[in-house]
C-alpha positions in Angstrom: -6.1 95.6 -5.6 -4.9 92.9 -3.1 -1.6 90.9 -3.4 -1.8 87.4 -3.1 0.1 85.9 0.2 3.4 84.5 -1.6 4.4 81.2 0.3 7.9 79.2 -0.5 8.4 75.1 -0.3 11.6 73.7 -0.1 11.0 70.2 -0.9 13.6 67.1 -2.1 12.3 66.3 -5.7 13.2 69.2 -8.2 10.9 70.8 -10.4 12.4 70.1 -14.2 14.2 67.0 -13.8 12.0 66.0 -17.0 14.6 68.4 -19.0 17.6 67.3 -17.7 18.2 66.3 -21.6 17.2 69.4 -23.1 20.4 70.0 -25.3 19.4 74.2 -24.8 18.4 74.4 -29.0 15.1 76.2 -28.7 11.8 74.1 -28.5 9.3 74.0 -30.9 6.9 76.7 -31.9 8.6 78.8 -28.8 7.6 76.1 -26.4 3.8 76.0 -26.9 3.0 72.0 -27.5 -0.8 73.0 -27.9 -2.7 70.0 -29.3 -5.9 68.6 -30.4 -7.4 65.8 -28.7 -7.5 64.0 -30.9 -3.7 63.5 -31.0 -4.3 62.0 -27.5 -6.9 59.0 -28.4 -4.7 58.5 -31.2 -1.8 57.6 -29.2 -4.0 56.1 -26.3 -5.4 53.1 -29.0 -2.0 52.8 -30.1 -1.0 52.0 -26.8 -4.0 50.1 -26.2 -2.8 48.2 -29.2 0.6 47.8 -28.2 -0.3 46.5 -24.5 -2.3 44.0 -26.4 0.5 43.3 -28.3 3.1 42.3 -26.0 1.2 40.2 -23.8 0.0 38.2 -27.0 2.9 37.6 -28.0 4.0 36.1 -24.3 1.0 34.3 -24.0 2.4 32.7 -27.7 5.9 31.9 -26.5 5.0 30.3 -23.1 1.4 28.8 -23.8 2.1 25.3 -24.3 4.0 25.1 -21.5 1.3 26.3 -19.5 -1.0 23.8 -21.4 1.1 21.4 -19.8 0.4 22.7 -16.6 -3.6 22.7 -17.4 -4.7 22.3 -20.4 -7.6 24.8 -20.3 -5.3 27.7 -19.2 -3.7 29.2 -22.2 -7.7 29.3 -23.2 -8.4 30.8 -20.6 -5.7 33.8 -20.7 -6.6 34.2 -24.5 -10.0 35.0 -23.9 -8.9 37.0 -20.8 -6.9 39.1 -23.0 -9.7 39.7 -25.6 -11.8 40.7 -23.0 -9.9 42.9 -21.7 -8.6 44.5 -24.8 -12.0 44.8 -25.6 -13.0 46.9 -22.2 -10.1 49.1 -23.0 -11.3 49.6 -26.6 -14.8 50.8 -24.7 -13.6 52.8 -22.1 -11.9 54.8 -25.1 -14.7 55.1 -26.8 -16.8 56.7 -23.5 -13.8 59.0 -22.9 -14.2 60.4 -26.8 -18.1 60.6 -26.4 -17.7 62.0 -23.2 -15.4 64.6 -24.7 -17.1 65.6 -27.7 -20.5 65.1 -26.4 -20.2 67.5 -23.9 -21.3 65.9 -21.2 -19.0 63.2 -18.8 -20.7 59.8 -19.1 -18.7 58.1 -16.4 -18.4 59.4 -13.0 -15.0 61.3 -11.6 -13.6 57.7 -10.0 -14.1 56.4 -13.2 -12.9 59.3 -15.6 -10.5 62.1 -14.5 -9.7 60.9 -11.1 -9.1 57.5 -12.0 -8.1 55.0 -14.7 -7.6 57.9 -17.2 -4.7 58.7 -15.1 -2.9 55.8 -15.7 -4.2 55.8 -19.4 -2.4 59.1 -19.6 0.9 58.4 -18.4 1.0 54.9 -20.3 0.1 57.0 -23.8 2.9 59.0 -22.3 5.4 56.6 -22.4 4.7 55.0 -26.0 4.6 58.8 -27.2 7.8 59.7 -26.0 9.2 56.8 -28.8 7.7 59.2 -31.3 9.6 62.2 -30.4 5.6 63.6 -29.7 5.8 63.5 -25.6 4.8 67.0 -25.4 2.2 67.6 -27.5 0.4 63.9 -26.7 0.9 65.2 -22.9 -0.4 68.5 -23.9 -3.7 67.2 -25.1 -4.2 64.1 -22.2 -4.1 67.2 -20.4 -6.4 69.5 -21.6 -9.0 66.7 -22.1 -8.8 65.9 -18.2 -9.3 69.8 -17.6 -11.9 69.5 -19.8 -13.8 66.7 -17.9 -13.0 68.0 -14.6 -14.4 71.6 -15.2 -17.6 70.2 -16.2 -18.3 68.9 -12.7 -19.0 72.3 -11.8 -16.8 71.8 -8.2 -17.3 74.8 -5.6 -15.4 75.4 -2.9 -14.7 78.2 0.1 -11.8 81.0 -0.9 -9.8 79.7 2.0 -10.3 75.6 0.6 -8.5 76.6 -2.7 -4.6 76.1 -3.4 -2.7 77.7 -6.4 0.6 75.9 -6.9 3.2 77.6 -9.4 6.3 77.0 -10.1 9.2 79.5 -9.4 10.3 79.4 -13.4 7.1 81.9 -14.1 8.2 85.3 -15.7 7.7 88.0 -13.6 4.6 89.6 -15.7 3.2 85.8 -15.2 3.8 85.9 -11.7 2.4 89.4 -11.1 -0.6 88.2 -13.1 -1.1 85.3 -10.9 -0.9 87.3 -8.0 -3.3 89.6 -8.5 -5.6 86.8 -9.8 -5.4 85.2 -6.3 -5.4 88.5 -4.3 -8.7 89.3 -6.3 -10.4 86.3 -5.0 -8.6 86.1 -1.6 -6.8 82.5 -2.4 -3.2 81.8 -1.2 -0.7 81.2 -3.7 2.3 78.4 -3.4 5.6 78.5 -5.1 8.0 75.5 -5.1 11.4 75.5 -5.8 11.9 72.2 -5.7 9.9 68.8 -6.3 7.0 66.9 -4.8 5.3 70.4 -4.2 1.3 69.1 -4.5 1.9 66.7 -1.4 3.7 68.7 0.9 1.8 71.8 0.7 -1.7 69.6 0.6 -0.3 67.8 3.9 0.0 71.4 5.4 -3.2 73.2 4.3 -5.7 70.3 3.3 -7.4 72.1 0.5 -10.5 70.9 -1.3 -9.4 72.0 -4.5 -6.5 72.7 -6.4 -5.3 75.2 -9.3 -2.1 73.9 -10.5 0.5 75.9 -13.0 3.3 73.3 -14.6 4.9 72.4 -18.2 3.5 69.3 -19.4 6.0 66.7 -18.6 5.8 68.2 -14.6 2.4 68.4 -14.7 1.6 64.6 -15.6 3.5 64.2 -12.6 1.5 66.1 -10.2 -1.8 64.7 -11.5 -0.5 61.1 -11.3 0.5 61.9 -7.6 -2.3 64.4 -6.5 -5.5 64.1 -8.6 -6.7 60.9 -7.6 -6.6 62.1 -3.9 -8.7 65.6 -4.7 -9.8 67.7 -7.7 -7.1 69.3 -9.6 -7.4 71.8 -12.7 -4.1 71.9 -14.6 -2.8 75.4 -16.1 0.2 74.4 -18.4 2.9 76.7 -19.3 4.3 78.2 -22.7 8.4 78.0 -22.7 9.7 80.9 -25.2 13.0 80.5 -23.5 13.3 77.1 -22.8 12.1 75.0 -20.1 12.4 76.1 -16.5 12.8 80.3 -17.6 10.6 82.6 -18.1 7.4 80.5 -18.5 4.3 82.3 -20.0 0.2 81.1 -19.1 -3.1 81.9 -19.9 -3.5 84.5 -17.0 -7.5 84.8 -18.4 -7.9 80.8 -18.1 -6.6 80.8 -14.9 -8.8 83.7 -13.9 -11.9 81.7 -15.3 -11.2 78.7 -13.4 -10.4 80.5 -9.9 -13.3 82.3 -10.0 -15.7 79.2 -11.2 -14.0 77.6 -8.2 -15.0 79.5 -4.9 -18.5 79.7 -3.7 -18.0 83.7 -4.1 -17.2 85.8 -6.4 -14.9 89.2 -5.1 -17.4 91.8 -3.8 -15.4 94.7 -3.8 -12.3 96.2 -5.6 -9.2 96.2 -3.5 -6.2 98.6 -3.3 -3.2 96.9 -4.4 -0.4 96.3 -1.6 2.3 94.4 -1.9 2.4 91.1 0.5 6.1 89.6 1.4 7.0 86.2 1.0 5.6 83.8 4.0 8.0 80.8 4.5 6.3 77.3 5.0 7.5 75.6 8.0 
């Protein structure tokens, strides 16, 4: 069976950073953060909620001074801000149909590649001051996956990119590259940050199979999903973050091979291929 080409990025942002403040105690459940999504709307109204909140509360403080500047204006904002909330509440509401439905309601720019990613990382944010980043990041996650799969996306062996991190264990990595060598796709490994735009500046792929923890990974979508269609593989940390990382080797076989136009034709003898240098 074929080895998958190997390449190397050195790039300036480091892969991880989002641990810097792991104290080295082991993580929960071995460093699985699997979730329902549920967990994730849950969160999302909250911080719908608590948007709402604090720009209430400033229209409160400085309205009658801007009733002084215009009498209709604080009004104005007031139903501004119920409207708004209210579009929120509704585009919650599609996602959740969407999802449980089984069938996307909205189109991509609308959806996975575009205000859900800022949804995400705001839900994000107000998570984290529940000591449930993970997990909430966990599910935002899988729900994109979820609504990005269903497009049904197909692309040419040589227009898909597999991006991993250099943390994988080495039965991970073999797995992956195999995967890859199987359906002739090249295979990227960043030791340090900023990996999806430097390696899609170089190779201009139509796709993308990304590997990352959670907190990495709502980084990468945040910076690369919006631009082209990403499917996000996160990792399971049984040693701690940024060692060792376990994945679904079968999910990410599933989504490479729903990805190309082709599936392999033949069996291949396995070789091993050296690492390739990015220039």
């Amino acid at each position: 069976m074929t080895r998958a080409q190997l390449i190397h990025i050195e790039v300036d942002r480091r892969l991880g950073h989002e641990w810097d403040e792991w104290d080295g105690r082991p993580l929960p459940r071995a460093g699985d953060f699997s979730a329902a999504p549920g967990l994730f709307f849950r969160f999302a109204a909250l911080t719908v909620l608590a948007a709402a909140g604090a720009v209430a509360l400033l229209l409160y403080l400085i309205g009658p001074r801007l009733g002084g500047l215009w009498t209709p204006l604080p009004r104005i904002l007031w139903i501004t801000l119920a409207t708004l909330t209210g579009l929120l509440a509704l585009y919650l509401s599609v996602l959740a149909a969407s999802l449980y439905g089984g069938k996307n309601l909205l189109p991509e720019r609308l959806m996975e590649r575009g205000p859900y990613l800022q949804l995400m990382n705001y839900t994000s944010f107000i998570a984290r001051g529940f000591g449930k980043r993970d997990w909430v990041e966990h599910a935002a996650i899988d729900i994109y996956n979820t609504f990005a799969e269903r497009r049904g996306r197909k692309v040419g062996k040589g227009e898909l990119l597999v991006l991993i991190p250099r943390c994988l264990s080495k039965q991970a990595l073999d797995g992956v590259l195999e995967i890859a060598g199987r359906y002739e796709v090249p295979v990227f490994v960043a030791t340090r940050g900023q990996l999806a735009r430097r390696v899609i500046r170089e190779r201009r792929p139509r796709a993308v199979v990304a590997v990352a923890c959670e907190r990495d990974m709502m980084t990468g979508l945040r910076d690369v999903a919006g631009k082209l269609p990403v499917l996000g593989l996160t990792m399971q940390l049984p040693n701690g973050p940024c060692r060792d990382a376990a994945i679904d080797l079968g999910q990410m076989e599933r989504w490479v091979q729903g990805l190309v136009a082709e599936a392999p034709g033949r069996p291949h003898t396995r070789q091993e291929t050296p690492a390739i240098p990015l220039q």
